[in-house]
LUMDO-232181 format. One record per residue (C-alpha): x, y negated, z negated. Coordinates in steps of 0.02 Angstrom, whole numbers, padded with zeros to 5 digits, always signed. Each point is the difference from the previous one (the first is absolute). Example, Ala and Ser with C-alpha at 12.3 -4.5 7.8 and 13.67 -1.06 7.14 Angstrom:
# LUMDO-232181
+00615+00225-00390/+00069-00172+00033/
This chain:
# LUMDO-232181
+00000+00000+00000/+00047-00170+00047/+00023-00126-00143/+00026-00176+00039/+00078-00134-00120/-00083-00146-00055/+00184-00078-00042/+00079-00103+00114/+00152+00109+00086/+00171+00002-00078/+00066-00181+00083/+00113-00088-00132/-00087-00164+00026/-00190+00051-00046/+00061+00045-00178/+00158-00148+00003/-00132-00126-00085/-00010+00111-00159/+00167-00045-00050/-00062-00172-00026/-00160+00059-00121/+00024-00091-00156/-00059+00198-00075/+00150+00053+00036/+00043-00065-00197/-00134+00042-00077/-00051+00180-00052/-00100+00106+00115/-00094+00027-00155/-00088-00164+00009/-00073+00020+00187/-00079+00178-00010/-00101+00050-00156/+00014+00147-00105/-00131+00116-00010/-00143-00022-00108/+00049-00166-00004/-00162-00138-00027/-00078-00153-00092/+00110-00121-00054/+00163+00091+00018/-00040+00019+00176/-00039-00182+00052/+00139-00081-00077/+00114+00117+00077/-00093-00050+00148/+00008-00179-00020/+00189+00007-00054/+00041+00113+00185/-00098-00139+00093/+00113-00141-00079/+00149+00080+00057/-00079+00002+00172/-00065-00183-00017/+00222-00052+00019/+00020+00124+00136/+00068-00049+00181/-00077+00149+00086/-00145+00012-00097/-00122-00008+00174/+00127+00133+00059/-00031+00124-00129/-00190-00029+00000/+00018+00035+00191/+00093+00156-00028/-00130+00054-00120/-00157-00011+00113/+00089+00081+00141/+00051+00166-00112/-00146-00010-00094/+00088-00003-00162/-00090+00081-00150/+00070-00055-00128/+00098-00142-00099/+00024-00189+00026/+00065-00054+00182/-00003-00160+00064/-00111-00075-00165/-00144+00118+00030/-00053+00138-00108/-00070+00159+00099/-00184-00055-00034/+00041-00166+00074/+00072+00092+00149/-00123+00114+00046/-00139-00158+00005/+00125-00082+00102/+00004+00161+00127/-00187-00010-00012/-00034-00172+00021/+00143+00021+00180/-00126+00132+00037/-00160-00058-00021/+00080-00161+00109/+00092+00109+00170/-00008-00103+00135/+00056-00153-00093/+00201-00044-00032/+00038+00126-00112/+00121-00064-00125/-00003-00034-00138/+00012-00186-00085/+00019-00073-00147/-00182-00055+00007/-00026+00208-00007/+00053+00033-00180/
């Protein structure tokens, strides 16, 4: 059976702009959510991943990269994975119209 990638193919300069993510210092911890995880623990982790993203210089970039591999799970870009899948819904519900996304999306 034939299995085709969602991932961009292995061309140095589609990944090059992660070496500029100001994640790289923080702990991977702080972007993906242990299980079980909820409440109050969970938003301020939240809220603490999406201030890191807030000083990024490729935040759009990693948002980007998110929608196209329709990550599951963590932070990227300054969107949680509920915020991305309405985002994927909204692009969606809206083919036919320019297709990215803005900041007026989020």
């Amino acid at each position: 059976m034939t299995v085709i990638s969602r991932l961009p193919g292995a061309v140095e300069e589609e990944w090059d702009w992660q070496l500029s993510g100001a994640c790289r210092a923080a702990d991977s911890g702080l972007f993906f959510h242990p299980a079980g995880e909820r409440g109050q623990a969970h938003d301020d982790r939240d809220r603490a991943a999406k201030a890191v993203c807030a000083r990024c210089p490729v935040r759009e970039r990693c948002l980007m990269h998110a929608l196209a591999t329709r990550e599951r799970y963590g932070v990227w870009g300054g969107c949680t994975e509920e915020e991305r899948q309405h985002l994927l819904r909204r692009r969606r519900r809206n083919r036919g119209r320019v297709g990215e996304v803005s900041s007026s999306d989020r």
